[in-house]
Each structure stands twice: as C-alpha cells, then as structure tokens.
C-alpha positions in Angstrom: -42.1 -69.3 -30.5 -40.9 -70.6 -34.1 -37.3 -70.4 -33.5 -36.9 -73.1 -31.0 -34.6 -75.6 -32.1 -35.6 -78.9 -30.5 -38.7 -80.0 -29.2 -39.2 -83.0 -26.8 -42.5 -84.2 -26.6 -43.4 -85.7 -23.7 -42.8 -83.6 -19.7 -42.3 -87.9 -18.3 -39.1 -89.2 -17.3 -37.8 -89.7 -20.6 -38.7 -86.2 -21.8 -37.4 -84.7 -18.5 -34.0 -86.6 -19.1 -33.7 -85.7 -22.4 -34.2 -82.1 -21.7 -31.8 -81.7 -19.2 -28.8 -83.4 -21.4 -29.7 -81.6 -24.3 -29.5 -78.0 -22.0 -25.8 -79.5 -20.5 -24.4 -80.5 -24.2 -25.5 -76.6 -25.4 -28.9 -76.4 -27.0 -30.2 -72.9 -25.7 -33.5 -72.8 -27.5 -35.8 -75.9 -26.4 -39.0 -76.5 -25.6 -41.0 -79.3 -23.6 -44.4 -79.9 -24.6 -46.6 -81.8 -22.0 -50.3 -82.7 -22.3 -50.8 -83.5 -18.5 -51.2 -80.6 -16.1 -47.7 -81.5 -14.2 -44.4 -82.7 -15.3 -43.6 -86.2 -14.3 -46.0 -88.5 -16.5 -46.6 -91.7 -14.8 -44.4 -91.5 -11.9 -47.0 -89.0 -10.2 -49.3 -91.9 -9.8 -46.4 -94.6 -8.5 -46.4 -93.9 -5.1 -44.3 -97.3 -4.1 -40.7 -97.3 -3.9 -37.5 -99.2 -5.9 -37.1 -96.1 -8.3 -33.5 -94.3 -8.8 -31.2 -97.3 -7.6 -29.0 -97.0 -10.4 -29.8 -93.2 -11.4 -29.0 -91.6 -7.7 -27.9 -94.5 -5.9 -30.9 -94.4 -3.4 -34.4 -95.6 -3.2 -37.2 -93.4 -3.9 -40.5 -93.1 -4.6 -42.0 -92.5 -8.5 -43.2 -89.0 -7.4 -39.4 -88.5 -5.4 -38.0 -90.0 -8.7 -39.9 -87.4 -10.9 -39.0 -84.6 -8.7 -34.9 -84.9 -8.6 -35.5 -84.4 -12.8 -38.4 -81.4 -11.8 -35.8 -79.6 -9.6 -33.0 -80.2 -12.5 -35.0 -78.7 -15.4 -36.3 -76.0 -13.6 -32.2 -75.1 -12.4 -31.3 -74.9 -16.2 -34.3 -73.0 -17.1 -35.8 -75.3 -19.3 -39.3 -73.7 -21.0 -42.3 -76.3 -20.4 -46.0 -75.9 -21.7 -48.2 -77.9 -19.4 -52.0 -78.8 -20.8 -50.5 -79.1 -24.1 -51.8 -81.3 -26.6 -49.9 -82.2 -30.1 -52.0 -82.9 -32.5 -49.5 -83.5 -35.4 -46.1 -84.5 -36.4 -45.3 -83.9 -40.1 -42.3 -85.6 -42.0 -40.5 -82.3 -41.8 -40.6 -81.9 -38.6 -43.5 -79.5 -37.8 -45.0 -79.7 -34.6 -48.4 -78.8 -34.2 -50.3 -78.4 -31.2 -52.9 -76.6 -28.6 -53.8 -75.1 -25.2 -55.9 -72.5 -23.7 -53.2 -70.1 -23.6 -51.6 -69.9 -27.2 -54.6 -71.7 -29.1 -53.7 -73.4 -32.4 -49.9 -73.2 -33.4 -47.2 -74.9 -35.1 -43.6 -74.6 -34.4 -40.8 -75.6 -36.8 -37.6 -77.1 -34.7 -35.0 -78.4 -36.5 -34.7 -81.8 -34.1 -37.5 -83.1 -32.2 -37.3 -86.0 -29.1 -40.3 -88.1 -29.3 -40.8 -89.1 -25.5 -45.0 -89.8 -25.4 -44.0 -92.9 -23.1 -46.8 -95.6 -23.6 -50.2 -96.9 -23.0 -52.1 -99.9 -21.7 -53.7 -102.4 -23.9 -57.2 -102.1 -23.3 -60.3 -104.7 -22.4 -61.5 -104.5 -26.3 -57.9 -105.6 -27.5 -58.1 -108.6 -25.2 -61.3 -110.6 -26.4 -63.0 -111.5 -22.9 -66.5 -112.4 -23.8 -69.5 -111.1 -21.6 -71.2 -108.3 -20.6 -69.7 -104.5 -20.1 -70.2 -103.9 -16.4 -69.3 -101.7 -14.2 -65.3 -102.9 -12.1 -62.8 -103.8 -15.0 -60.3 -101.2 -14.9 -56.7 -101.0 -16.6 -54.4 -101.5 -13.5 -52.9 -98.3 -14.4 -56.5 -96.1 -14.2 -57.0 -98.4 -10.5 -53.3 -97.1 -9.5 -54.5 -93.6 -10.2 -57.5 -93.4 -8.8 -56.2 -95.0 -5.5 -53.1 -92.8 -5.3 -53.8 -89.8 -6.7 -57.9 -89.4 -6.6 -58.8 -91.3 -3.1 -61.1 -93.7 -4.6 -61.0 -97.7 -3.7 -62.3 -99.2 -7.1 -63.4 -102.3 -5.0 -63.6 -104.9 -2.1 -63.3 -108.4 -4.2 -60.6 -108.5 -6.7 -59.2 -110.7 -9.4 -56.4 -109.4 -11.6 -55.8 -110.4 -15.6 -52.2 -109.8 -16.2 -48.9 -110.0 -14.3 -47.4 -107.1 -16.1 -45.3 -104.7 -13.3 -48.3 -102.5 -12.9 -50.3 -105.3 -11.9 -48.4 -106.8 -9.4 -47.9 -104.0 -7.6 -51.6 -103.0 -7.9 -52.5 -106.6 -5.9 -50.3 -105.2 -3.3 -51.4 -101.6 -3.4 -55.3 -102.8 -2.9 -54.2 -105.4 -0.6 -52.7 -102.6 1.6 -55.7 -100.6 1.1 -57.8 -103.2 2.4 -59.4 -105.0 -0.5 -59.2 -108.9 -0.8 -57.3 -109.9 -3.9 -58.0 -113.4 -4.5 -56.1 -114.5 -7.9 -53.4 -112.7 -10.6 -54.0 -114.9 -13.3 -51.3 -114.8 -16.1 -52.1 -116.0 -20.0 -48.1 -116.9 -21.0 -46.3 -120.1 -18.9 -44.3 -117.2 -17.4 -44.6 -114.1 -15.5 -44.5 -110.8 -17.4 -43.2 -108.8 -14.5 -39.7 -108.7 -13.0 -39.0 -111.1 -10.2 -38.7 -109.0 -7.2 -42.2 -107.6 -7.9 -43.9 -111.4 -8.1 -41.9 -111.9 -4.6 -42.7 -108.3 -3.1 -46.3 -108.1 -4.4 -47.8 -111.4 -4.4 -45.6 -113.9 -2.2 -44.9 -111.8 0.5 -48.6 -111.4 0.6 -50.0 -114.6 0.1 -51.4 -113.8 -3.4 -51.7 -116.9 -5.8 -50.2 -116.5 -8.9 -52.1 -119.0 -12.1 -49.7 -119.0 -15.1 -51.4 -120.1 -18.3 -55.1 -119.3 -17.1 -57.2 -116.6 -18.6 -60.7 -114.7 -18.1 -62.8 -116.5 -20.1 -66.9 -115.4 -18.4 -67.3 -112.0 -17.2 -71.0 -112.5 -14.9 -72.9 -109.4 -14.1 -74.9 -106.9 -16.3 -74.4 -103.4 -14.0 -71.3 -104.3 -12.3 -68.8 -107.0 -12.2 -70.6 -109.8 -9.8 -67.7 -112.8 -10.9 -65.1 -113.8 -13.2 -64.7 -117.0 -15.1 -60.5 -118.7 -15.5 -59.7 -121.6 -17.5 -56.6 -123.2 -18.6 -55.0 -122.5 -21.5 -53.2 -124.4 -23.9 -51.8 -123.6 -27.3 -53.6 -120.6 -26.6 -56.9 -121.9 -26.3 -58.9 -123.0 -23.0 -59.5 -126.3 -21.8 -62.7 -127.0 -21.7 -63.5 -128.8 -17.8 -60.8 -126.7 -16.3 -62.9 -123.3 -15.5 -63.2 -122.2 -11.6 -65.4 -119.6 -10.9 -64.4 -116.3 -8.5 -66.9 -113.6 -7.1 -65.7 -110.4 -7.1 -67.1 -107.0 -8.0 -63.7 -105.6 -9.7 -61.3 -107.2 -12.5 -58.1 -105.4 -13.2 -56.5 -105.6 -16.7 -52.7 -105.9 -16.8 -51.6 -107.2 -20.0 -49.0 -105.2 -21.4 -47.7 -101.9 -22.4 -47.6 -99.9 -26.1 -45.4 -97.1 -27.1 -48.1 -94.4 -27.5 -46.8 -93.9 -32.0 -49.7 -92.3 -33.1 -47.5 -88.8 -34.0 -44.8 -90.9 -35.2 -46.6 -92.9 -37.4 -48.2 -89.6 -39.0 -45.1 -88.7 -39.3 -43.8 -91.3 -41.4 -41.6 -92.4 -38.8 -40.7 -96.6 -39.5 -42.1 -98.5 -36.8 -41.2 -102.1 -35.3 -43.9 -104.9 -36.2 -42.7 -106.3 -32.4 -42.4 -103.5 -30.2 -44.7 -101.3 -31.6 -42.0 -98.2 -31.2 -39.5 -97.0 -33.8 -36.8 -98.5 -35.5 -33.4 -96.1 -34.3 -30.3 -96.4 -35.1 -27.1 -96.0 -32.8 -27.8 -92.7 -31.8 -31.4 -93.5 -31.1 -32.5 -91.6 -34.5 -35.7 -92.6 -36.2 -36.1 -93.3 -40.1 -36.5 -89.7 -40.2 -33.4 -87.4 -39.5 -33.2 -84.5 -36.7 -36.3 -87.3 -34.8 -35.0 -88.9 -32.0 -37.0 -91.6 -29.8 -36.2 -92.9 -26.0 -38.0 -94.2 -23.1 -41.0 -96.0 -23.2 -42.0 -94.9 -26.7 -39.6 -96.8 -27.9 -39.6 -99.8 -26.0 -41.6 -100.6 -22.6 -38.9 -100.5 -20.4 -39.1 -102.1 -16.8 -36.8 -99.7 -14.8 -37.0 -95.9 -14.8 -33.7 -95.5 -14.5 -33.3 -96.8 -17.6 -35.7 -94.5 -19.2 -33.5 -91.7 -18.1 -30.2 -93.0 -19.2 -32.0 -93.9 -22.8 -33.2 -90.3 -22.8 -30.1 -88.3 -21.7 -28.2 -90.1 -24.7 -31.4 -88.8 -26.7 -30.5 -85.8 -25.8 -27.1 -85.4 -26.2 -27.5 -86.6 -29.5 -29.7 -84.3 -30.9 -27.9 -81.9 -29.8 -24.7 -82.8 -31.4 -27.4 -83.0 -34.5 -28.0 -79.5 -34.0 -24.6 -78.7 -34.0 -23.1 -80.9 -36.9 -26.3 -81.5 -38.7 -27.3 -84.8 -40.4 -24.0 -87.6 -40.2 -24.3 -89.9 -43.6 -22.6 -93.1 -43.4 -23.3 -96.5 -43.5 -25.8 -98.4 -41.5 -25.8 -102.3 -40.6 -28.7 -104.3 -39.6 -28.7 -105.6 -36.3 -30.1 -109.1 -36.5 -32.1 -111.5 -33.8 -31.3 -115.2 -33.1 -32.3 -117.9 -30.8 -35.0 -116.5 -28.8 -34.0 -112.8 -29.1 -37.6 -110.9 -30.2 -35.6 -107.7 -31.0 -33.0 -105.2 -30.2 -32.7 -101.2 -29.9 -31.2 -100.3 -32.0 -32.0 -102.1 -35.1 -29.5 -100.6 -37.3 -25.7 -99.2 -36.4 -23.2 -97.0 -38.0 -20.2 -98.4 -36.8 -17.8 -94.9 -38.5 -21.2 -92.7 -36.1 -20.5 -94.9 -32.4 -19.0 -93.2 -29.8 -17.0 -95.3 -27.1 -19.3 -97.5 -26.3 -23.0 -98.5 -28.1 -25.6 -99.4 -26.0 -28.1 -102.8 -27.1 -31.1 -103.5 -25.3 -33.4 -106.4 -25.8 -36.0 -108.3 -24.2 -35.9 -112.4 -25.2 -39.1 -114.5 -26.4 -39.5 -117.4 -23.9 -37.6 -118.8 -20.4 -34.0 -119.4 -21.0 -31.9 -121.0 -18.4 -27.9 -121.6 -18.0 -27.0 -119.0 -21.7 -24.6 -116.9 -23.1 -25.8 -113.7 -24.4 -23.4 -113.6 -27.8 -22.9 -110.9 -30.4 -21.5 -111.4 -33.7 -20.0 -108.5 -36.0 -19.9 -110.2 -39.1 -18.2 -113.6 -37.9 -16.4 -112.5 -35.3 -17.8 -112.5 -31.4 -17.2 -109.6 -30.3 -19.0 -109.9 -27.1 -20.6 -112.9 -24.2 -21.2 -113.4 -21.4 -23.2 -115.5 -19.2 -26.6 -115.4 -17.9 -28.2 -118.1 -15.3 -31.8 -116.8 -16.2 -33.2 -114.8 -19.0 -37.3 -114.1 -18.8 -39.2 -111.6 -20.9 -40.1 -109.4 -18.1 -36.5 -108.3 -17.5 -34.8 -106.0 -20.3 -31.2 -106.9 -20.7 -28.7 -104.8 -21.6 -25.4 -104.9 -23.3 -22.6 -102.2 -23.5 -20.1 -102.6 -27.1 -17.1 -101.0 -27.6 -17.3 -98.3 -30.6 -13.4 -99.5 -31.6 -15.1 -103.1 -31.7 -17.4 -102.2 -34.0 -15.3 -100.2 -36.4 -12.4 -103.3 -36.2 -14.6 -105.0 -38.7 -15.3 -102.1 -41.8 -16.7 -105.1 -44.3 -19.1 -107.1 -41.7 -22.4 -106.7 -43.2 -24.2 -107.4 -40.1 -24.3 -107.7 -36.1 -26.1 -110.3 -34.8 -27.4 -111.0 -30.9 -27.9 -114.3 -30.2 -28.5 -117.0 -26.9 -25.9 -119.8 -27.1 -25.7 -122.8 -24.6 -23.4 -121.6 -21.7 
C-alpha cells in the first residue's frame, strides 16, 4: 500500500472528478480514501433535481449526478477505501488513517488531492440565546434524515438561513407535508441562488424576511416557538420581534471547507473563505497538495465542483510526471466589492491556454463590469446586469494574455460602473 502515488481524499464529487482525470492523464497508482460508507458524499442525500446541466447536458438528480462519476471510476479501475477515516496530513505529505480492515497505517504518495468538501456552521457558532431543546437541526442533518433515513423532523417549521440547502429544505418538508411558515435571512440579501428562492419559496408561497434573525428560542424539552427581530447594523431592533410556534428550527447559515488536515498540514489557508490559498494549478502552499471543490471554496453548482476537480487532477498528475515547476508567482488582488478570488496567486510562465478565476462578490451590485487588470493593462470585461453573493462567477483568461505582460507585478479583479 505505500507505493501509491497520489491520494485524493475525499470519495464526493470533487474527489470522484479528480480521480477519474488523474486515471485519463496517466497516474496508474492512486488511491481514494472515503470516510462515509458509499462514494458520493453529499449528493446521496440530494434527492431534488438541477444537477449535471453543464457537466452532461441533462438534468439529474444529486444521487443520478454522483452515479455517472460511480460508474466512471469503477470503468477505470480506480481503488477506493470506504469507512476510512484520515486522521493526519503531515507537511511531507504522509497520509495517515484507519478502518476495520487494515487498522492504523500511513501511506507516503508523492501528490495528494485534498477533496473533504465542507461542513455546516453549527447552532453554537451562531449565538441564538435560549434553551437547548429538542427540533433545531442543520438543514443539511433535516435533508438526511428525510431522504435517506425516513424520518419527518417536524410539523411546524421556521427556517434560519437562506443558504441553497435551506431553501430547498422549505420545499422538501413542504412536500412532505409539514407547514413552513418563515425563512428568515440575517444579510439584506439572499444567500442562495435565484432560481432556488423562486423554485422553493415563491412557487410555494413561503415568505422570505431579509434582515431578521432568531433572537428567543421558547421551550425547555423541545422547540415550542421561535422569536425574529429586525436587524440593523447587525443588531436587533428592539419593538420589532414577532413571535412563531413551531416545534422545529432549521439552521442554514453557511458552508466551511472542512481544513482541519490541511491546516495540520501546514497548508496556508484564506482568512475569507476558510479554504486554501492555490495557485494556478490549484496547488496549495505546499507542493505535490492540490485542493478543489468545496474544500476550497463553497461552490453553488456541482458541476462546477467537477470541472475544479478534473483540472486537480490533471494537474497533479502532470506533477507526478514533471515534478515541482519553480517560477514566479503574482498576487491576485481584490477591488470594489470582490471578497476573494481562486486562485490567489498565478504563474503566468506555469498557465496553460486558458486560467480559470472564480469569485464570489461582497454585497448586491447592479448594472457592472467585471474587469481584470494585469499590471495596467485590462486584459479582460465584460458586463454583468446582477451580481449577488450567492452566485459564484467565473472568468476564463487567456494563458498568452497573461504571459504578454512578464514585468506586471500583479492581477487585479475588480467591479467597474458598466
């Protein structure tokens, strides 16, 4: 088991992807290391549809979705270990980790593809005051346990949070026959994409309050009511609280890239998205460690997980192949209501044909011009009518444009009036 060369952690999407393009551009000896009991990660649990649009040109379901990669990896021979926890990433790269089978034991790959995905921000990160009852769930543990475990969490239901997940959970128990009454929202603006606040909520007639917050949680054994205010300048308004009774309060509010392993590691992480800072070729701080998919940065599509993860993957294999590439790195700097960018750094002499930027903004923007800057020269715009921080944007460069410029000491993504 010690002579495998690359080892993605993670048997999700991203880890699935990244599999499969590292197997097409020639790595023979991989590994997959999964901690669930099947391959797929989340998408086992999202039984709605709107995956795989872009990826397979068709609608599908999260479990459909998951299968297509399944069915890929399996075709390639790809070795998996399922019910396989890793306990440890060290700086140079040695994996160690557990399951019933093989115990205890390390392996020593010379690239590894962190792909953990991540994890929901739980009720003690939030600050609600009151008591611990019974009936606040993560939206994520409520999606499981109606689609995969048969269990209804409850009848009366107020949900914290319009991430994606929670949305889509005030349609799920709607459908399941549960009475949703609010999806309160903290921000001035939703957190999910737009076609879920119309397809989960409107269609429904689910109101959606932005600015309120929980701020009373009433019952000792189990959730018996729910306190919102208004908030402003992130406090509530005193004299603006309405009362709801319910018996259940879902918890929406936002995603983290699951870094425990890479911070061990000593991988650099990002103060904003909680994920590491890559470069180009989506390579941490530490060379031969890669990073895609949600570990990285929450993404809002799957398909974008999977595109994110295949480059991964072909990239650590042409690591494998031509070993550690040492030129020069430039910053990649934020402006006028960008919060951040992946990647955070590019070698212009490393891009291939094209480098791929994604970023999520800070606020509403309406009527810009997404603009990037190579030194002083634009080297990219284009319009937008809308930008909102629940949808990722993403913008393709052209590798010749970035080498054009060999003394620029910086790229820069900015808004600009349209």
């Amino acid at each position: 088991m010690n002579n495998v060369d690359l080892v993605i952690i993670g048997g999700g999407p991203a880890g699935l992807a990244a599999a499969v393009s590292a197997r097409k551009a020639g790595v023979e000896n991989l590994l997959i290391l999964e901690r669930d009991s099947e391959l797929g990660g989340i998408l086992n649990q999202c039984i709605h549809n709107g995956f795989g649009l872009h990826t397979f040109k068709e609608e599908l379901t999260g479990p459909e979705y998951a299968a297509r990669f399944i069915a890929q990896a399996q075709e390639l021979h790809i070795p998996y270990k399922l019910n396989t926890m890793v306990l440890d990433l060290a700086a140079d790269k040695t994996v160690t980790a557990m399951n019933k089978e093989d115990g205890l034991f390390q392996l020593h790959p010379k690239a590894v593809i962190l792909a953990m995905g991540c994890r929901e921000r739980p009720r003690g990160a939030l600050n609600i005051p009151g008591y611990r009852p019974a009936g606040i769930y993560t939206a994520g543990t409520a999606q499981r346990l109606v689609n995969m475990e048969g269990y209804l969490p409850g009848r009366k239901v107020v949900i914290l949070g319009s991430g994606d997940i929670g949305l889509i959970m005030a349609r799920r128990m709607t459908l399941e026959g549960a009475q949703v009454q609010v999806v309160a929202e903290l921000m001035p603006y939703s957190g999910g994409l737009k076609r879920n606040i119309v397809q989960c909520l409107d269609d429904f007639g689910i109101p959606l309050k932005l600015s309120h917050t929980v701020v009373d949680i009433q019952g000792k054994e189990r959730v018996e009511g729910i306190t919102l205010a208004r908030v402003e300048n992130g406090k509530p308004v005193p004299g603006t609280e309405e009362h709801y009774d319910c018996d259940t309060l879902l918890l929406s509010c936002g995603l983290l890239p699951e870094n425990e392993l890479s911070r061990a590691a000593g991988v650099a992480l990002s103060p904003i998205t909680s994920g590491p800072l890559v470069n180009e070729s989506l390579e941490t701080s530490i060379p031969g460690v890669f990073a895609a998919g949600n570990v990285l940065h929450v993404h809002d599509l799957v398909d974008y997980v999977s595109e994110e993860a295949g480059a991964a993957g072909a990239q650590a294999a042409a690591y494998l192949q031509n070993g550690e590439q040492d030129a020069p790195a430039i910053p990649v700097k934020c402006e006028n209501g960008v919060r951040y960018t992946v990647p955070a750094t590019v070698r212009p002499a490393c891009a291939g044909d094209t480098v791929t930027v994604r970023f999520r903004v800070g606020g509403v923007f309406k009527n810009k011009k997404i603009a990037v800057y190579l030194g002083d020269t634009c080297i990219f715009s284009r319009k937008r009518p809308v930008l909102a921080p629940g949808e990722m944007e993403t913008v393709r460069l052209k590798g010749a444009d970035l080498r054009a410029h060999p003394d620029a000491s910086c790229l820069t993504v900015t808004l600009e009036e349209a």
